[in-house]
N, C-alpha and C positions, 0 to 999 in steps of 0.2 A: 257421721265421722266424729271422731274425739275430738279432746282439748290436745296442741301440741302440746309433747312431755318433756324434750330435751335437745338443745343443739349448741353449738358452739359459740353462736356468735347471734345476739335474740335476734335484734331488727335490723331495718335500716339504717341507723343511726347504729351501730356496731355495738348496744351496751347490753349486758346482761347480767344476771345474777350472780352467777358461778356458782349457785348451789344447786341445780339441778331444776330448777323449778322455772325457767325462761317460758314463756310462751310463743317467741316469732319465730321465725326459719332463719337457714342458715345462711351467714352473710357470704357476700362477692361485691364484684365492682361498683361501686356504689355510684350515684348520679347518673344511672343509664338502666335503671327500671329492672336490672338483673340484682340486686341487693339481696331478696329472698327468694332465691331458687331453689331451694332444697329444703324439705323440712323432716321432723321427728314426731308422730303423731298416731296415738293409741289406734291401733289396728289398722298400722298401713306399713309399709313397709320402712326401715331405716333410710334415711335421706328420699323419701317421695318426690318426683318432680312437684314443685308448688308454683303455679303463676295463674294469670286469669284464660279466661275458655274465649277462645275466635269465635262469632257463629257466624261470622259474614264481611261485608265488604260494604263502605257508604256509597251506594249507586245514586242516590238520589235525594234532593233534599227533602222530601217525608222520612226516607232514613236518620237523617241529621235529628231531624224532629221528634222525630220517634225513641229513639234510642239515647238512655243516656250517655254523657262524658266528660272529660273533664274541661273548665273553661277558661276565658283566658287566652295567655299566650297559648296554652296548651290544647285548645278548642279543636276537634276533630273536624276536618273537612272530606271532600267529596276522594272517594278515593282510600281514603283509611279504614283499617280493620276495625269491624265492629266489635267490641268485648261486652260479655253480659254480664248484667246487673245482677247477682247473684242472689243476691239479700232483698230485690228488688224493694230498695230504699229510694230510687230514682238517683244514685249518685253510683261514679264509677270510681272506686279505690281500693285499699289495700284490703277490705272487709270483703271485696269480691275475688277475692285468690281462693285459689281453690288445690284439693289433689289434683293432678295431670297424667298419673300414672310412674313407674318406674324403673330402675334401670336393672332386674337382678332378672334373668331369662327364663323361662320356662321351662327349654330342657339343653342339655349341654350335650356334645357326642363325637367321636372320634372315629377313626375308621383306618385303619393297619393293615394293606395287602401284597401280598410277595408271589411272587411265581419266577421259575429258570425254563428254564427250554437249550437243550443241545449245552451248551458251554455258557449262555446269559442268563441273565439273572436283572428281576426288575424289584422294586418297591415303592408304595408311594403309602405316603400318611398325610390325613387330612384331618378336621376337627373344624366346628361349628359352633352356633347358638341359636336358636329358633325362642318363638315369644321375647323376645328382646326389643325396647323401647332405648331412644338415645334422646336425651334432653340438650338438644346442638345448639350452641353458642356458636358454633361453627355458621351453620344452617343459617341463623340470622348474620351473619356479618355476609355471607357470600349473596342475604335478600335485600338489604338495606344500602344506602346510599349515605346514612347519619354520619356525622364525626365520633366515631369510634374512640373509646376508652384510651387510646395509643394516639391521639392526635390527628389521624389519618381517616379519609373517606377509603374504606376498603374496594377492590374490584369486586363485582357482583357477578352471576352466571349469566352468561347469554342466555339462556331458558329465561330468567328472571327480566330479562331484559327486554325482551320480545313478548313480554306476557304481561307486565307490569300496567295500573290501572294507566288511565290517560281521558282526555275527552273523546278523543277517536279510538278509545278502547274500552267502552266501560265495563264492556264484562270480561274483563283482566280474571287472571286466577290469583293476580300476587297485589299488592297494595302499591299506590303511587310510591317515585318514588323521589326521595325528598333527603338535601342534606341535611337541613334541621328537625326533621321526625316530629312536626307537631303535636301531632296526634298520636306517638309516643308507637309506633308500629312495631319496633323493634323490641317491645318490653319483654318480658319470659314470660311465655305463652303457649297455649296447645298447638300453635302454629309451629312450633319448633321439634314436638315430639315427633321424633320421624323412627322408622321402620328399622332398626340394628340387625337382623337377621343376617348370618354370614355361614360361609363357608370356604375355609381357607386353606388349599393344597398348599402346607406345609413341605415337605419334601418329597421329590421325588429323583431315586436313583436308578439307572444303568449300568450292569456289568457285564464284565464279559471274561471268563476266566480262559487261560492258556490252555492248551491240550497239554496232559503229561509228559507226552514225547519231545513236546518244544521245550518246555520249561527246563526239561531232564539237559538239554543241548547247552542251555546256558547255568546250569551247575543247579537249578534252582528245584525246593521239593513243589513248589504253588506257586501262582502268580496269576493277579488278578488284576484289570484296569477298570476305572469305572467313574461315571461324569454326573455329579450331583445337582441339583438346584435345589435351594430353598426359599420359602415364599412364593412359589412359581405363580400363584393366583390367589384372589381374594373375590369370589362371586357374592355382591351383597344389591340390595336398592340403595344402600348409604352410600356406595364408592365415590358419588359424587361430590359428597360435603369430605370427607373424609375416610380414615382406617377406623371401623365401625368399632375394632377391637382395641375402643380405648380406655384410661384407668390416671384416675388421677391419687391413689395412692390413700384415700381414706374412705372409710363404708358411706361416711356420709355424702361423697361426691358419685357416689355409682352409678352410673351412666350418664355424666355430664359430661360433653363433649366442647373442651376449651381451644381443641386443636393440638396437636401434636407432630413431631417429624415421622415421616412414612417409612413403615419399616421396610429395608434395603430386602432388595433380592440378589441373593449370591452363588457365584457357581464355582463348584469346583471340580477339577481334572486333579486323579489321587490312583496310587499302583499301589498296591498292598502285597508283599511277596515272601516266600517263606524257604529260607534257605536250609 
């Protein structure tokens, strides 16, 4: 991998040059280990997800021993996600972040079909993303138990809940879980790139047009009735954290998932007539 070459905002600490020559990732919430989530980095993509790589879970104290972390208040116990030593310098920080992948999809695609029969008439349009990665923010507030950036211990997934490390459960798929996060579980991590793949039945309509002879009785030359929905579905593996199909309005944010309001599905009943 390269040198990072540009981002808005260098480090942690929010300072940067302003001449183009910054080297850290792009800043966010700071004091909750999501500070450099996004970076700018000769042959990778614009805004790459950047955090450290999960490779496991502390089942056991030879884990504890084996692997390093940080110490301290901050000292990983039995139960927390293990992250690796990248640089294998035997220390775990900001030197071991790494690419995580990105948020820009692989292929994009749409799909427009119509057909009538006798007097109806149908359509429906759809549209997707496949090879698509989401870097969820989401995902970690709905796995963590921490005091959240908002003052608030968020509600977490019953999946998460039922699966979460414990002594009576050590081979959890999810990491204890803890309102103070000692061991910092919550950080921006590969534990959070999750699967964006979607496909979203955008509209689909129903008509059904008048015979001539009716339409003729009430003065009219056409006339048509017909019952729309939009949004009718959104088939993803994301549904759970969220609307996979989200955008925070700068390249550099592309595919970080802060949360969003769900977009409405609406229907509508419409007569189209031509006198």
């Amino acid at each position: 991998m390269g040198e990072p070459l540009y981002n808005t905002n260098s480090d942690s600490s929010g300072q940067g040059t302003g001449d183009g020559s910054n080297t850290g990732a792009v800043g966010a919430a700071s004091g909750y280990y999501w500070g450099n989530h996004s970076i700018c980095m000769e042959g990778e993509a614009v805004g790459s997800f950047y955090g450290y790589r999960c490779i496991g879970i502390y089942r056991t104290q030879e884990d504890l021993a084996k692997y390093p972390h940080e110490g301290g208040d901050a000292a990983a116990k039995l139960g927390d996600y293990i992250f690796e030593d990248v640089n294998k310098d035997g220390a775990l920080d900001e030197k071991d972040m790494v690419i995580l992948g990105n948020g820009f999809p692989s292929f994009n695609f749409g799909l427009n079909l119509g057909a009538t029969w006798k007097n109806f008439d149908i359509s429906l349009y759809m549209y997707g993303e496949l090879g698509k990665d989401i870097f969820s923010y989401s995902a970690m507030r709905l796995s963590n138990m921490f005091s959240s950036d908002d003052g608030t211990a968020p509600r977490i997934l019953q999946e998460v809940a039922n699966n979460a490390w414990s002594a009576e459960n050590p081979n959890a798929a999810y990491s204890r879980l803890s309102i103070k996060d000692t061991g910092h579980n919550m950080r921006a991590s590969s534990n959070w790139v999750k699967n964006g793949n979607f496909l979203r039945i955008s509209n689909l309509q129903i008509g059904y047009t008048l015979p001539k002879e009716i339409a003729k009785k009430a003065y009219l030359q056409n006339a048509r009735v017909y019952l729309s929905v939009s949004n009718l579905a959104c088939i993803s593996p994301y549904n759970k954290y969220g609307d996979p199909e989200i955008g925070q309005g700068s390249v550099l944010y592309t595919g970080l998932d802060t949360g969003r309001y769900p977009m409405p599905r609406t229907y509508t009943l419409g007569l189209n007539v031509t006198f």
